[in-house]
C-alpha positions in Angstrom: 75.3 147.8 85.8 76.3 144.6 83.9 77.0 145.4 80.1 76.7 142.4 77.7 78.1 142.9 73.9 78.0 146.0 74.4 74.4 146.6 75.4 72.3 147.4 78.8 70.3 144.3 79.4 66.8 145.7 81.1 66.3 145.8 85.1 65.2 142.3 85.5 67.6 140.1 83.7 70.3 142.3 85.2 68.4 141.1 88.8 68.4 137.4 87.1 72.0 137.4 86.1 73.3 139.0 89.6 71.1 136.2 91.4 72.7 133.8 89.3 76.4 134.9 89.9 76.1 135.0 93.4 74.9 131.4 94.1 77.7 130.0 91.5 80.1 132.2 93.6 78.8 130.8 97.1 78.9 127.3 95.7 82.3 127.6 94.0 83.4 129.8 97.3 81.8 126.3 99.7 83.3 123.4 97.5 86.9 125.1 97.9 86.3 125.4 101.2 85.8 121.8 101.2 88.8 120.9 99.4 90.7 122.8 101.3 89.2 120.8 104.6 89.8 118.0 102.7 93.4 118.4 102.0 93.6 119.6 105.4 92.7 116.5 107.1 94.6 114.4 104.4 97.6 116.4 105.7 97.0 116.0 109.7 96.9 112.2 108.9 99.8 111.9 107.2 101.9 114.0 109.6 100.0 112.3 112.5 101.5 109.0 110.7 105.1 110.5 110.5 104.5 111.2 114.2 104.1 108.4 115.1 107.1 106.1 113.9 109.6 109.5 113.8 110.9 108.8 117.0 112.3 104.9 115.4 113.8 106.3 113.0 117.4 107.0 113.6 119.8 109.4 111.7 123.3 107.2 111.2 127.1 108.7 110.1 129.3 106.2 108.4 133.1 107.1 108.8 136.2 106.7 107.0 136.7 104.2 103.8 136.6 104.6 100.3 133.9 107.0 98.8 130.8 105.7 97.3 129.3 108.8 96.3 126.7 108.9 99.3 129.0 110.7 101.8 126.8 112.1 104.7 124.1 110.9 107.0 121.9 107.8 106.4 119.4 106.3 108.3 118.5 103.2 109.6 115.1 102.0 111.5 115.3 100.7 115.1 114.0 96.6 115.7 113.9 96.3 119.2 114.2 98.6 121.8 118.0 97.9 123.0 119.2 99.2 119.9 119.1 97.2 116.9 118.7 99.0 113.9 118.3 97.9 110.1 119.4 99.6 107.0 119.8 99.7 103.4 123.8 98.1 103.0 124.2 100.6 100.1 125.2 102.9 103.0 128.1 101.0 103.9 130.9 101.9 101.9 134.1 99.4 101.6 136.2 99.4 104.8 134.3 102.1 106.8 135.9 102.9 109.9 133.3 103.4 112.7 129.5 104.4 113.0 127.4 106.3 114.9 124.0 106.7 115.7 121.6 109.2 116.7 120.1 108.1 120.4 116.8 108.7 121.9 118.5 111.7 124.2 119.5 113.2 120.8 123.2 111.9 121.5 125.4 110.3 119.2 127.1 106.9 120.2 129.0 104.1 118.0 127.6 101.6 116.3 128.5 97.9 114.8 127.5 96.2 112.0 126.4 92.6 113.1 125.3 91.1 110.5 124.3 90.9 106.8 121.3 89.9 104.7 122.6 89.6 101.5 119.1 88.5 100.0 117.5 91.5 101.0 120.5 93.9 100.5 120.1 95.0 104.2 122.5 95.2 107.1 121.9 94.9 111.4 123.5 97.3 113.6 123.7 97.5 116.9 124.1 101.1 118.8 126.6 100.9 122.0 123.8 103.0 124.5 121.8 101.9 127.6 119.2 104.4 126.3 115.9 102.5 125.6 114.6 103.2 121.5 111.2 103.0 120.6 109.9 100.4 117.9 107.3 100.4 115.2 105.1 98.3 114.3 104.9 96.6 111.3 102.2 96.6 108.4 100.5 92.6 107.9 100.9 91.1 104.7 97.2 91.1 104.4 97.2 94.7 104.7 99.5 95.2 102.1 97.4 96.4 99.3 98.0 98.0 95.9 96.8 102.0 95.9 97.5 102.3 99.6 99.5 105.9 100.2 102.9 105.3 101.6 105.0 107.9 103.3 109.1 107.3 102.7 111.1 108.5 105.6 114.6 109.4 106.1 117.0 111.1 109.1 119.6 112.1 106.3 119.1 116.3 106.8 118.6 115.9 110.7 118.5 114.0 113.4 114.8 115.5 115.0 113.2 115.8 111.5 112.2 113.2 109.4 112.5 113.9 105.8 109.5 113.2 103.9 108.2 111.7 100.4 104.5 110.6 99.7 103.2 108.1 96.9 101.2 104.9 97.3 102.1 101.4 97.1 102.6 100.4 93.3 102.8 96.8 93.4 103.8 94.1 95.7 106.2 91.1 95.3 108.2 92.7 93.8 112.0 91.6 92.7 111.4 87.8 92.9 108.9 88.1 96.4 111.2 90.1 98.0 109.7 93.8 98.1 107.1 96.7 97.8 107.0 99.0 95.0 106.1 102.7 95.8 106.2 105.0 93.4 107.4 107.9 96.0 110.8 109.8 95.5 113.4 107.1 96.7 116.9 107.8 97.0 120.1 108.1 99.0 118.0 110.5 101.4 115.7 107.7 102.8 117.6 104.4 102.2 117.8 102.4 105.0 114.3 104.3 106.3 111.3 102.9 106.8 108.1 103.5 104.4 105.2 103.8 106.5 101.2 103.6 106.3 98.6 106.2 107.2 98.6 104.4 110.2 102.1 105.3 111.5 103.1 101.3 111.0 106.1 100.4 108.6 105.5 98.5 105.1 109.1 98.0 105.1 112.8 99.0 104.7 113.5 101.2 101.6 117.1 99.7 99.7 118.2 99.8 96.0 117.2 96.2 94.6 117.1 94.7 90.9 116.0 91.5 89.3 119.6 90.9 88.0 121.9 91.4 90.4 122.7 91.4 94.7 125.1 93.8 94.7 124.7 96.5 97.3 124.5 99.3 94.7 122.4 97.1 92.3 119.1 99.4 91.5 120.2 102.6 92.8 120.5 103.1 88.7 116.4 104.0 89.3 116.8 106.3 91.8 114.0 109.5 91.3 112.5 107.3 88.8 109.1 106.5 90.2 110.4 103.1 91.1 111.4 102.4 94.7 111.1 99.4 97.0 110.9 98.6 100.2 111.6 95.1 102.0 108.5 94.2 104.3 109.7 94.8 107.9 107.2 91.3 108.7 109.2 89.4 106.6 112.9 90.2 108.4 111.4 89.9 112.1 111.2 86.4 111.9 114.8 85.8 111.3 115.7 88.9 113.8 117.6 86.5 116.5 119.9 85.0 113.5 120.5 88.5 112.4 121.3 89.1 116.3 123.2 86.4 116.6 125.8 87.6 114.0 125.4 85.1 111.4 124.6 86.9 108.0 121.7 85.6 105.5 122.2 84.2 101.5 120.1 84.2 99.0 119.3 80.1 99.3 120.3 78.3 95.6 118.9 74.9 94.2 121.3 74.0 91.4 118.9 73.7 88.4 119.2 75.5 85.0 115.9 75.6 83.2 115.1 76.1 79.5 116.2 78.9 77.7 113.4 81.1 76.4 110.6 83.5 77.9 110.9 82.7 81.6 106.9 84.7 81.6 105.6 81.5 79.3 108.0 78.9 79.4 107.4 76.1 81.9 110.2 75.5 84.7 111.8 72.4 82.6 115.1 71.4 84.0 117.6 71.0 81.1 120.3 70.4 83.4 121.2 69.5 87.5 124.3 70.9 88.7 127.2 68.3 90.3 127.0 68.2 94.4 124.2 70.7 94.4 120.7 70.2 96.3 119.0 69.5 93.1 121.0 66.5 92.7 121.3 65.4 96.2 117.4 65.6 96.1 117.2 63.1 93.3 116.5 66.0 90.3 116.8 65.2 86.8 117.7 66.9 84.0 114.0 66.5 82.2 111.8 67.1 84.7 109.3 69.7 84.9 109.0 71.5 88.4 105.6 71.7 89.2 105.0 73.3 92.5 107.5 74.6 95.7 106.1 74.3 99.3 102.2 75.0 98.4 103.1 77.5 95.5 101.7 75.9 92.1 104.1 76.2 89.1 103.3 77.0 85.9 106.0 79.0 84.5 109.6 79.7 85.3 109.1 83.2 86.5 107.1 81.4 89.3 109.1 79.6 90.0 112.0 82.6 90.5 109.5 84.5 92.9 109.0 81.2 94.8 113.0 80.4 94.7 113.6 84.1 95.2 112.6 85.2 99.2 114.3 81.8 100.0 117.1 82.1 102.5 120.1 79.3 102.5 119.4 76.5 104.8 115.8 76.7 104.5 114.4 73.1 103.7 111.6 73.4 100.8 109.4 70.9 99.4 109.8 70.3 95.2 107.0 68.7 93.0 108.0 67.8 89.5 106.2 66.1 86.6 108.4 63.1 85.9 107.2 61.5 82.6 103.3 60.9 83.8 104.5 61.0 87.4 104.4 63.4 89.9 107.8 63.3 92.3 108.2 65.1 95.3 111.1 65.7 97.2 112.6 67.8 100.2 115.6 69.8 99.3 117.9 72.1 101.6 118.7 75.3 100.1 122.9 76.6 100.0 124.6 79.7 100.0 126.9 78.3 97.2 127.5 75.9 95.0 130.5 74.5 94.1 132.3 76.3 90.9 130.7 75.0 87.9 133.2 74.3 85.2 131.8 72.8 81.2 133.5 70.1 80.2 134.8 69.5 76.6 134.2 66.4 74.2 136.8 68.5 71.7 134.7 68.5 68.7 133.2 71.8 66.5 129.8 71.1 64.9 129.1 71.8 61.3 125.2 74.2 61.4 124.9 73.3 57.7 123.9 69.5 58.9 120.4 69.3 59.1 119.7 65.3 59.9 119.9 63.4 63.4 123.1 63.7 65.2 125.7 66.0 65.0 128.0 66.3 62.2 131.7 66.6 62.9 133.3 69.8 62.0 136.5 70.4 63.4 138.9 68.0 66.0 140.3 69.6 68.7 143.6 68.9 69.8 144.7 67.0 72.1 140.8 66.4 72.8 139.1 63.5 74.7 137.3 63.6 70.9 141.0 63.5 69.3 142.1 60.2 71.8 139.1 58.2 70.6 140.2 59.0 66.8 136.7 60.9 66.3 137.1 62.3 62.9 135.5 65.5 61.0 132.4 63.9 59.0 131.6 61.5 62.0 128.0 61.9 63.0 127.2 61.8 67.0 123.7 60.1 67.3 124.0 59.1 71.4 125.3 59.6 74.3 125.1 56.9 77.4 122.3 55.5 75.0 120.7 58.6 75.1 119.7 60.0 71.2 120.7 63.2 71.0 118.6 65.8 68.3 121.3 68.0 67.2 124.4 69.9 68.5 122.3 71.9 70.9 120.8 69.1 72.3 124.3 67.4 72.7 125.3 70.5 74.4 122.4 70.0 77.3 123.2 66.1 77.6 126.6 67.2 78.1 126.1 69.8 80.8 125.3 67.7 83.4 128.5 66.4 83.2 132.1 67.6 84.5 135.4 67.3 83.4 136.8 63.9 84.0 133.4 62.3 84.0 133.0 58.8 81.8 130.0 58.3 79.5 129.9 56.1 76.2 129.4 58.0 73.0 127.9 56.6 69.6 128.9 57.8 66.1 128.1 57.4 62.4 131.1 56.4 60.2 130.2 55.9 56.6 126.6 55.0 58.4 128.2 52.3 60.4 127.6 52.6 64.0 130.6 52.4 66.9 130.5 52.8 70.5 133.8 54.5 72.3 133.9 55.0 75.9 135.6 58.5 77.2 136.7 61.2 80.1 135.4 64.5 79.5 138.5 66.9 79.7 138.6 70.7 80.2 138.2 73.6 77.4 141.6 75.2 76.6 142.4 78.7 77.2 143.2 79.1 73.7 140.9 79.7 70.6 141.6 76.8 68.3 143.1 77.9 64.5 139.7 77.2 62.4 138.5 78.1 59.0 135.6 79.8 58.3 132.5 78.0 58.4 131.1 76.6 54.9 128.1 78.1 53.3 125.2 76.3 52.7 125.4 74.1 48.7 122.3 74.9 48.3 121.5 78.5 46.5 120.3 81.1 48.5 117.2 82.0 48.5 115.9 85.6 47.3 116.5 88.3 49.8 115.5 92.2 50.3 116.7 92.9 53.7 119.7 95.8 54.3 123.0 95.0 54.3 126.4 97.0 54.3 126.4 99.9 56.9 122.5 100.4 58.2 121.0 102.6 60.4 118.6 100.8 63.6 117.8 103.5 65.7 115.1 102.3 68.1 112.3 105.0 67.8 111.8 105.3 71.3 115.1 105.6 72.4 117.2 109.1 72.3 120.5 106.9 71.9 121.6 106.1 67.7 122.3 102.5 66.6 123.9 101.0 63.7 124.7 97.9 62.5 127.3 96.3 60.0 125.5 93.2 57.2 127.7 91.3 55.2 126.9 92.1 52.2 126.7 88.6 50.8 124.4 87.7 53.9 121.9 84.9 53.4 119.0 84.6 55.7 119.4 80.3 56.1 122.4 81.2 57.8 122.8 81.7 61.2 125.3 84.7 61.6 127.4 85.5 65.1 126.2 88.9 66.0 129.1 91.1 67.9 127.9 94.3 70.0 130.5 97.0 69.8 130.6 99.2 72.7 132.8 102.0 71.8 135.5 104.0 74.5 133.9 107.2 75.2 133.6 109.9 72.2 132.5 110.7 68.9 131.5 107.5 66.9 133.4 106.8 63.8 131.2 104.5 62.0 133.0 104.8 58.6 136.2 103.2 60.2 134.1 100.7 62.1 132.5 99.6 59.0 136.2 99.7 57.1 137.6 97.6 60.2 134.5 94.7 60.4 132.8 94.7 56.9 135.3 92.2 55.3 135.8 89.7 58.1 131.7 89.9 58.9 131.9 88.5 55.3 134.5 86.1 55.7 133.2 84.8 59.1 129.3 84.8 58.8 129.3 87.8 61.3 127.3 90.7 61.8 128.5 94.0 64.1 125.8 96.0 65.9 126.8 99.1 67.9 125.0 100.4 69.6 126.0 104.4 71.1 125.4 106.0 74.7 123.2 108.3 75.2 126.2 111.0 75.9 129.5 110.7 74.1 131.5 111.0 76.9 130.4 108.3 79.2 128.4 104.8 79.0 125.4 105.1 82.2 125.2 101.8 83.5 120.9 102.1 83.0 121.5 101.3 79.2 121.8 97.9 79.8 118.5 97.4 78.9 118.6 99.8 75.9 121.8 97.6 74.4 119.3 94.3 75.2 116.9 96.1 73.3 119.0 96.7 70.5 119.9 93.2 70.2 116.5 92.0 70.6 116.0 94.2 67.3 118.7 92.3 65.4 117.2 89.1 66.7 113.8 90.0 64.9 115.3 91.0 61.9 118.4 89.0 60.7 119.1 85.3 61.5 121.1 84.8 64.3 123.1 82.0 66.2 121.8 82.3 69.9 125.4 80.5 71.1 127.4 83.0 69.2 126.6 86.5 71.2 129.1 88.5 72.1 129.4 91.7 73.5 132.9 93.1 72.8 134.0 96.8 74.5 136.6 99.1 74.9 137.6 101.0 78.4 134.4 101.8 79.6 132.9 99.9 76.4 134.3 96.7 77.6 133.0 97.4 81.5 129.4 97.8 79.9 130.4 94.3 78.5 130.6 92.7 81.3 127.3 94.5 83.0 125.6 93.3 79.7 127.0 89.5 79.7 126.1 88.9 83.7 122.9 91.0 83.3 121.7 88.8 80.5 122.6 85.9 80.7 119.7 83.8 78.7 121.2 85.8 75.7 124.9 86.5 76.0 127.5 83.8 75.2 130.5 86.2 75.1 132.1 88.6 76.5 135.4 90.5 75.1 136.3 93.7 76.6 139.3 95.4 75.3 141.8 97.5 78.2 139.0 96.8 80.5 138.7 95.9 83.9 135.4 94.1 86.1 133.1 96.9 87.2 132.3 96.6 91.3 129.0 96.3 89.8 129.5 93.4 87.8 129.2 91.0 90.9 130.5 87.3 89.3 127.2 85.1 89.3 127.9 81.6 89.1 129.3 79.7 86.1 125.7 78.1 84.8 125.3 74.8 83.1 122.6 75.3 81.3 123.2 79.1 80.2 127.1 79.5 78.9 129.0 82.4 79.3 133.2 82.8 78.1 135.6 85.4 77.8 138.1 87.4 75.4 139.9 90.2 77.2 142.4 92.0 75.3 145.1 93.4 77.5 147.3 96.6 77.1 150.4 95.7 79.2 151.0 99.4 80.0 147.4 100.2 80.6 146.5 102.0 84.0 144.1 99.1 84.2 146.2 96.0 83.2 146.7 95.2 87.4 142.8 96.0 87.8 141.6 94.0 84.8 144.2 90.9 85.6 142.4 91.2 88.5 138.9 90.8 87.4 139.9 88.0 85.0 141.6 86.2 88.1 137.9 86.1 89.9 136.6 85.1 86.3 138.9 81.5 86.4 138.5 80.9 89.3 134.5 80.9 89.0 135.4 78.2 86.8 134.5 80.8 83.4 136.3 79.5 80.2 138.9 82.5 79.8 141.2 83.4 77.3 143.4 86.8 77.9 145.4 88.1 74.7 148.4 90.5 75.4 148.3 93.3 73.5 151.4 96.1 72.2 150.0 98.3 70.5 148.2 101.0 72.1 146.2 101.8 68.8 143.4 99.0 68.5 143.3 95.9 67.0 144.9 95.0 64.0 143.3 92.6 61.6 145.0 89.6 62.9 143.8 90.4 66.2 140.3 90.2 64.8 140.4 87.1 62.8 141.8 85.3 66.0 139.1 87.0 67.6 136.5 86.1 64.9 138.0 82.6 65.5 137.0 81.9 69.3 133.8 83.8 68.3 133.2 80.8 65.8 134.3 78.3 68.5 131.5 79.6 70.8 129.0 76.6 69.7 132.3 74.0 70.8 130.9 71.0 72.3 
């Protein structure tokens, strides 16, 4: 009998509500049923999928050399049936000894690595067995499509048994054209596998990548994030027999630097051709506007990365740029480098109170090609090779198309009389000239409300804290240096900081922003982007000189400095670690004209990384970087001196 609140309902509506029940029961009962069928099928196609491209994928041991973390199996995917097998290279630690490879018989037998694309991060192998391997096939770009599930495999846990993780394909052309997204668990236990269809056929080859770097490891910072890629197996066959043939593959480079800015709204204008490059072999100029590559329209410069980006060098592309009200096309042929890039120096300091033509004359330096044509402080630069230049920064982008020991004519105001001197461009000293501070502005400053003194700028949507050091006689018409201190690992002491920095900021139109890890005892190389953050912040807040950033570290501090300056280099014009040495991650990314990049390093001679961080500053010089390395004896920190000699090359940052 059913009882409702309480009461007996009378014969018929108990018949009524029995009646009821049962059908919602049989229909409930029937639709999970079909769900269950449902996920049943679903299953049988993706293990019928697995099935199918299981047997080409091969489990792979790497032995001997120095630990990367990812000891173990890996696994690679076979290309052709004699053996050739592709992986990530992020399984190939540094001076490995020997590999092997899983064979069709379930045998292992050696293995050697062919060949290298760098581009892609991938490597070739070839497995030392007459056993035949059986291929896959790969997915068509046109079947490449957004939603799609994908199935990431891996060999690390077996040799018979794929390991398995399913998501769908997230987004395509990816990382500058190069990859798939998927949004399946990627990781050391499927790198160098294939991600596969529902079809059995492979989308591509999954590998740690990132939009700033091509170092092996580069992106493994996302691993179980959500974010994987893959690089489209249809896009390697085609340059297979090279692989084959031993010869590795580059990322192809042009030689250009573009304007700095939002590279997602900015057009591709070239503010400068590099020396000897393609760009200038191809008849580039600094001015023009590039407007398509091969058939690809440009619009914007981040097109013009993803066109630029899948290139290989010694591919031959086609270049279209808007030349005043012409349209210039011309064939280029990509490199694999370009010669060291080193800034040449006129010798002169600008003064950022001037606010007509030209650029005012602040400081002489010595010895200068400036000094040897008696330029003096007060002189106003209007031209250069009869060229009008706006303003320091615009003298600064005439100039970088130029190398040291170039000759160009240069026009200047005296007393508002014009002269003409001919010069050689020379080379920018290792030293930080002895300056005084910069001026103030004559004119009173106007009225101001924003924070200064010790501040907190916490980010509310990050975990990690933030603060931040004003001048307290700060004035918003003048464009203050900012300095990012990244502490040594452990409590922050932000009283001392402040004690240390507040006076000088003062003295030397500087502001100090430090930002703190996440953990106190360690920096994670992911907050990169939360330190970028931070600065952006600043940027929106406070008036800042964009050719005065500088991100200054100590011991693991000063190696996030130098992932932060490489990482962002449309931001950062400094870098100054303190008893630091290069990260591996850091890789050295050409000296750019158009995007300028020095460096401080302060060194502890009995540090346990004075060898490794002469080291790193080595590579630095001879990438052509300006470099200036300051011995250090006490063990303690910096003292005051220190800083205002720092403070000093901070202020020299804007040299021309």
């Amino acid at each position: 009998m059913i009882i409702f609140h309480n009461q007996q309902l009378p014969l018929f509506k108990q018949l009524l509500l029995i009646a009821i029940t049962s059908t919602f029961v049989i229909t409930l009962t029937k639709s999970l049923t079909a769900q269950d069928d449902l996920l049943a099928q679903e299953e049988r196609a993706l293990q019928q999928a697995v099935s199918q491209v299981a047997a080409s994928v091969v489990q792979l041991e790497v032995l001997g050399g120095l630990e990367t973390g990812n000891d173990g199996p890996v696994s690679g995917l076979v290309v052709s049936n004699d053996g050739y097998i592709l992986s990530s290279a992020v399984n190939f630690r540094p001076s490995f000894t020997s590999i092997l490879a899983s064979t069709p018989s379930g045998k292992r037998a050696t293995a050697t690595l062919v060949s290298h694309d760098y581009n892609r991060n991938l490597v070739l192998l070839k497995v030392n067995t007459t056993e035949q391997y059986t291929t896959a096939s790969p997915v068509p770009h046109t079947e490449i499509i957004v939603g799609q599930w994908s199935i990431a495999l891996g060999k690390t846990y077996s040799r018979e048994v794929v390991n398995q993780s399913l998501g769908i394909i997230s987004a395509t052309n990816r990382i500058w054209g190069k990859a798939i997204q998927t949004d399946a668990k990627i990781s050391p236990a499927n790198y160098g596998g294939p991600l596969i269809d529902i079809q059995g056929r492979v989308y591509g080859i999954l590998t740690p990548l990132s939009p700033r770097g091509q170092n092996p490891t580069d992106g493994t910072d996302w691993y179980d994030s959500g974010i994987g890629f893959a690089v489209p197996l249809i896009d390697i066959l085609p340059h297979l027999d090279t692989l084959k043939a031993g010869k590795d593959l580059h990322s192809g480079l042009l030689g250009v630097s573009l304007k700095s800015g939002d590279i997602y709204d900015l057009p591709a204008e070239i503010v400068a051709v590099q020396p000897k490059s393609p760009a200038r072999t191809g008849g580039l100029q600094k001015g023009d506007t590039i407007i398509k590559v091969n058939d690809v329209l440009i619009s914007r410069q981040a097109q013009l990365r993803h066109a630029l980006g899948s290139q290989y060098a010694g591919n031959t592309i086609a270049i279209s740029v808007k030349r005043d009200d012409q349209v210039v096309t011309t064939k280029v042929t990509l490199v694999e480098k370009l010669e060291p890039y080193e800034h040449p120096l006129l010798g002169v300091l600008p003064d950022r109170n001037f606010e007509k033509p030209g650029t005012k004359i602040r400081h002489i330096y010595m010895d200068s090609p400036a000094q040897q044509v008696k330029l003096q402080p007060g002189d106003i630069i209007t031209h250069i090779n009869n060229e009008a230049v706006a303003d320091h920064n615009a003298l600064r982008l005439v100039l970088s198309n130029f190398e040291p020991l170039d000759e160009l004519t240069l026009t200047y105001l005296r007393n508002n009389e014009p002269t003409t001197v001919s010069l050689e461009l020379g080379n920018i000293p290792q030293q930080a000239p002895t300056i005084s501070p910069h001026a103030t502005p004559t004119t009173a400053a106007a009225a101001d409300t924003l924070a200064t003194g010790l501040i907190d700028l916490k980010l509310p949507e990050e975990k990690n804290e933030c603060v931040a050091i004003i001048p307290t006689n700060y004035r918003h018409d003048v464009p203050h240096a900012l300095i990012v201190w990244l502490q040594a690992p452990g409590e922050p002491d932000n009283e001392n900081l402040q004690a240390q920095w507040a006076a000088l900021g003062e003295q030397y139109q500087a502001i100090v922003l430090a930002p703190q890890s996440a953990d106190p005892a360690r920096w994670n190389p992911s907050e990169v982007d939360f330190i970028r953050k931070t600065i952006d912040n600043v940027l929106s807040i406070y008036t800042i000189d964009r050719n005065r950033i500088v991100v200054h570290g100590q011991q693991a501090g000063g190696s996030m400095s130098y992932l932060v300056g490489f990482s962002h280099r449309d931001l950062i014009r400094g870098v100054a670690p303190l008893d630091a040495s290069l990260p591996i991650r850091a890789a050295i990314k050409a000296n750019d004209p158009g995007e300028r990049l020095a460096f401080y390093a302060f060194n502890l001679k009995e540090s346990k990384l004075a060898k490794a961080s002469a080291a790193g500053l080595k590579r630095l010089t001879a990438a052509k970087y300006p470099v200036t390395a300051v011995q250090l004896s006490d063990k303690a920190g910096l003292s005051d001196s220190d800083r205002i000699q720092f403070l000093q090359w901070v202020d020299s940052l804007d040299r021309i």
